[in-house]
FIKOLZA-1660 file (N, C-alpha, C; in steps of 0.1 Angstrom, whole numbers, plus 5000, padded with zeros to 4 digits):
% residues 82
   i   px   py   pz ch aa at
   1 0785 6038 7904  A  X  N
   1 0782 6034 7890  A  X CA
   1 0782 6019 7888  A  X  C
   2 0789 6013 7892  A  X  N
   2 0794 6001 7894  A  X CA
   2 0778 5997 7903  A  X  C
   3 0776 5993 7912  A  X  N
   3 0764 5991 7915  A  X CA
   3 0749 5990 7907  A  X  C
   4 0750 6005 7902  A  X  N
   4 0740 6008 7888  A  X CA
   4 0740 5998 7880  A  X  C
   5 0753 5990 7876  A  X  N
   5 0753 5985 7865  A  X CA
   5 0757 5997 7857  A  X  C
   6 0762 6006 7858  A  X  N
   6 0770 6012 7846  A  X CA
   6 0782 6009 7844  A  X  C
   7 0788 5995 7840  A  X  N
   7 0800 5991 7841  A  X CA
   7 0809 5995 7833  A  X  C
   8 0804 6003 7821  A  X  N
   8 0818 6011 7811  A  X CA
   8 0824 6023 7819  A  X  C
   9 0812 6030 7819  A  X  N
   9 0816 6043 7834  A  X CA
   9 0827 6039 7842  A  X  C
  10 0820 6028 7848  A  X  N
  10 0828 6023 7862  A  X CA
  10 0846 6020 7859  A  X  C
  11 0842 6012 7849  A  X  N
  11 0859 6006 7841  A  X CA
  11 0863 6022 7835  A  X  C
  12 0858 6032 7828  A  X  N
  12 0865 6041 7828  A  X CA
  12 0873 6048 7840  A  X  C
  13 0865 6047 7848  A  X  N
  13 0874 6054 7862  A  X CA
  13 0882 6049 7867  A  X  C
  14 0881 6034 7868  A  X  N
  14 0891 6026 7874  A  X CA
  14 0901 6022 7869  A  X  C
  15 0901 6025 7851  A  X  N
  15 0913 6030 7850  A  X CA
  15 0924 6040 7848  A  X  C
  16 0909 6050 7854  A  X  N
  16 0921 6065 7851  A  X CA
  16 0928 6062 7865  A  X  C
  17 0924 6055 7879  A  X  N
  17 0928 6056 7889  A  X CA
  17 0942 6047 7888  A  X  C
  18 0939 6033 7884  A  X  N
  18 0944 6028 7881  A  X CA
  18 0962 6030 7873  A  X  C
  19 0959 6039 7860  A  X  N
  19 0968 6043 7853  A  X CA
  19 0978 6054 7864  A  X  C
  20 0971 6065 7871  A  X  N
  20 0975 6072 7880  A  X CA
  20 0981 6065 7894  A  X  C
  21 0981 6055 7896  A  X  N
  21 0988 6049 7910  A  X CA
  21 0999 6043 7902  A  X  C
  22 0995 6036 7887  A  X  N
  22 1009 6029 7887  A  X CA
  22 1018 6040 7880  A  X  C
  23 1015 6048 7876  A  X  N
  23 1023 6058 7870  A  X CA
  23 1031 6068 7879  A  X  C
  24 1028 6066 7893  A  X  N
  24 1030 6075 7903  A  X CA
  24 1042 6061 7909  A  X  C
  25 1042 6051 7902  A  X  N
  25 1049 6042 7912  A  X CA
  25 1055 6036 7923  A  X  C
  26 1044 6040 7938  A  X  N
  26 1043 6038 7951  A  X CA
  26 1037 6024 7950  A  X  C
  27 1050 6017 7951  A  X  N
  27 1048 6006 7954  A  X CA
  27 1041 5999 7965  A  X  C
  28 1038 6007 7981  A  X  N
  28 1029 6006 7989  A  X CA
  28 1013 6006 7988  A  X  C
  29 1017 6011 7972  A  X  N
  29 0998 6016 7968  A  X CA
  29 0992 6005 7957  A  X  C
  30 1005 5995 7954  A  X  N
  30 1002 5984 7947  A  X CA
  30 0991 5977 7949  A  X  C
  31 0981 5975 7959  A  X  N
  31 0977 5964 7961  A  X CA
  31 0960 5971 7961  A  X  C
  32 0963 5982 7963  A  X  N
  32 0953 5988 7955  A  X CA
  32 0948 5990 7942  A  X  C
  33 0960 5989 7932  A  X  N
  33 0958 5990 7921  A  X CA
  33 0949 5972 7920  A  X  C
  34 0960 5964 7919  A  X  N
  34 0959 5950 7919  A  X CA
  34 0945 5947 7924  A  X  C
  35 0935 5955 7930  A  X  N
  35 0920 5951 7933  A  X CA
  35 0912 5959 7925  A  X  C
  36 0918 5970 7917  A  X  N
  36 0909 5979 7906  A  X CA
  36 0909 5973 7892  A  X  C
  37 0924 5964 7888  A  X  N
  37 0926 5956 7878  A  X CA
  37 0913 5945 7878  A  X  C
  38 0919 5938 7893  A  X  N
  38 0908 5924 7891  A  X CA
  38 0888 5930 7891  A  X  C
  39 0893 5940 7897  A  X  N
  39 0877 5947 7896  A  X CA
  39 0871 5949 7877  A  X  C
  40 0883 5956 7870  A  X  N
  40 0880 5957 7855  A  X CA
  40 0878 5941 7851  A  X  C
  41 0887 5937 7854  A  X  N
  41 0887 5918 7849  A  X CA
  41 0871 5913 7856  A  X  C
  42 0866 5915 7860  A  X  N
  42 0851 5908 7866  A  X CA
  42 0841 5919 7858  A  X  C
  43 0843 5926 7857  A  X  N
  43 0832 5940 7848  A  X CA
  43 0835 5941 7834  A  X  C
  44 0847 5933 7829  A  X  N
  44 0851 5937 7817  A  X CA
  44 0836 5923 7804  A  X  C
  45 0838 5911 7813  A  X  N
  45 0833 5900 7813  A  X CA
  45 0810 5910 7810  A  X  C
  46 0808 5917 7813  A  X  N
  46 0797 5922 7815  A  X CA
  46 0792 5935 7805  A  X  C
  47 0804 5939 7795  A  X  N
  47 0805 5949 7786  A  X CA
  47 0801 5946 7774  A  X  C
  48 0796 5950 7764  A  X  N
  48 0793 5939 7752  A  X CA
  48 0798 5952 7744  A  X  C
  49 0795 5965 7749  A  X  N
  49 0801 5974 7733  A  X CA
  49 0806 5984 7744  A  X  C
  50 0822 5981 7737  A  X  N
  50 0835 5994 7743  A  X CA
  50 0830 6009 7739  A  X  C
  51 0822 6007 7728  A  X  N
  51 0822 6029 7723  A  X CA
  51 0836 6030 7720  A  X  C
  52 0838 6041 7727  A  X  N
  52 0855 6044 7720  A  X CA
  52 0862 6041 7730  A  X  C
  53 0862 6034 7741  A  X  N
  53 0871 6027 7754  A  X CA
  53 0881 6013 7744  A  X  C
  54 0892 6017 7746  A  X  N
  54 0901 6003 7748  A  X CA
  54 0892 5989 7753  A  X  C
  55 0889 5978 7743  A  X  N
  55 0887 5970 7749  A  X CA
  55 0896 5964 7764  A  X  C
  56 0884 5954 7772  A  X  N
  56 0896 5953 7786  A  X CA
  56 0912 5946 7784  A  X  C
  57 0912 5935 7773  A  X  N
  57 0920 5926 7767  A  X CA
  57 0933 5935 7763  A  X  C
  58 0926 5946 7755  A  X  N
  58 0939 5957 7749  A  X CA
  58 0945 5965 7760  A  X  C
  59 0935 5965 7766  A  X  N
  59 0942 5979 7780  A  X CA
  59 0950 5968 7787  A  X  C
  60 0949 5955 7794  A  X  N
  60 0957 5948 7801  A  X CA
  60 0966 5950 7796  A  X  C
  61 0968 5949 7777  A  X  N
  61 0980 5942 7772  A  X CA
  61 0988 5960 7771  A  X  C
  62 0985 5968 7768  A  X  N
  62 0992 5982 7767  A  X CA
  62 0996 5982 7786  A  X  C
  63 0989 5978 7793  A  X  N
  63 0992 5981 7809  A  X CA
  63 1005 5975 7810  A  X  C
  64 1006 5960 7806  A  X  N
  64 1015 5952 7808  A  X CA
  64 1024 5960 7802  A  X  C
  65 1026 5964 7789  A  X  N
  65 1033 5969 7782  A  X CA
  65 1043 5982 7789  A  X  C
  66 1034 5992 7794  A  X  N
  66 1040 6007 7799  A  X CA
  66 1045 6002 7813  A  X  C
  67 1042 5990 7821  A  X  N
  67 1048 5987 7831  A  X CA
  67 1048 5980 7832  A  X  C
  68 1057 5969 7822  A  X  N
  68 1067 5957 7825  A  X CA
  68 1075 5958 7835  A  X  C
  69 1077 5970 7842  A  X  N
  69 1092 5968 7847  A  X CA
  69 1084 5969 7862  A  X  C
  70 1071 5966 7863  A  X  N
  70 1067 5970 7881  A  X CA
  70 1066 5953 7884  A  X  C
  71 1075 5951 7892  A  X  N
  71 1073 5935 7891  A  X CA
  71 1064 5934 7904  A  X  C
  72 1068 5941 7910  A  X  N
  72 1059 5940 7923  A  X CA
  72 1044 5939 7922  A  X  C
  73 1038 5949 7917  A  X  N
  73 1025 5947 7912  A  X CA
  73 1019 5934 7904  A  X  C
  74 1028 5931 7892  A  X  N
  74 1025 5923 7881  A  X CA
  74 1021 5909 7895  A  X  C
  75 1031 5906 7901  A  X  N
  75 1034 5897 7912  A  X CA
  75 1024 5895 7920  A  X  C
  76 1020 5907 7928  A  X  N
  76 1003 5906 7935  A  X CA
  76 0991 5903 7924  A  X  C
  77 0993 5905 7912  A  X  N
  77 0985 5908 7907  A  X CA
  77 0977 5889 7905  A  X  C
  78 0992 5885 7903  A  X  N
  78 0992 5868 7896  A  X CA
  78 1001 5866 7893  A  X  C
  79 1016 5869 7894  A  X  N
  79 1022 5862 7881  A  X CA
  79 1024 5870 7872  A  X  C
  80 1039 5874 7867  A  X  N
  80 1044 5881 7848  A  X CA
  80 1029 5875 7836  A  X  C
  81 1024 5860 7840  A  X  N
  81 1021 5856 7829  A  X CA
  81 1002 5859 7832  A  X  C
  82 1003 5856 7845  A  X  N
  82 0991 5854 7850  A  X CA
  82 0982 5864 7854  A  X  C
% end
């Protein structure tokens, strides 16, 4: 999808994946997450209308939110802030 250029598709699935690795909390599988995030972060930039998807800005900020406490991820990711 992602290839197609169907980048809402694409961002939908990578965040159900997304939500499901950090929710499963395998910290080993962090760095997978941390390349599906920066993947929404480079496709989010290419979306002009959400439909009924969470803009990418709100989903970071609810992600941040439901897992403040994974510092390990936050950490690969960039930085608490970054």
């Amino acid at each position: 999808m992602e290839l197609n250029e169907r980048h809402l598709m694409a961002s939908f699935l990578y965040r159900v994946v997304l939500d499901e690795l950090l929710q499963q909390g395998y910290s080993k599988s962090y760095h997978h997450g941390v390349g599906y995030l920066r993947k929404l972060d480079a496709m989010s930039e290419k979306i002009a209308d959400w439909k009924d998807l969470v803009p990418h800005s709100d989903y970071v900020s609810q992600l941040r939110k439901a897992h403040s406490l994974k510092g390990s991820f936050w950490s690969q990711y960039g930085g608490i802030l970054g």
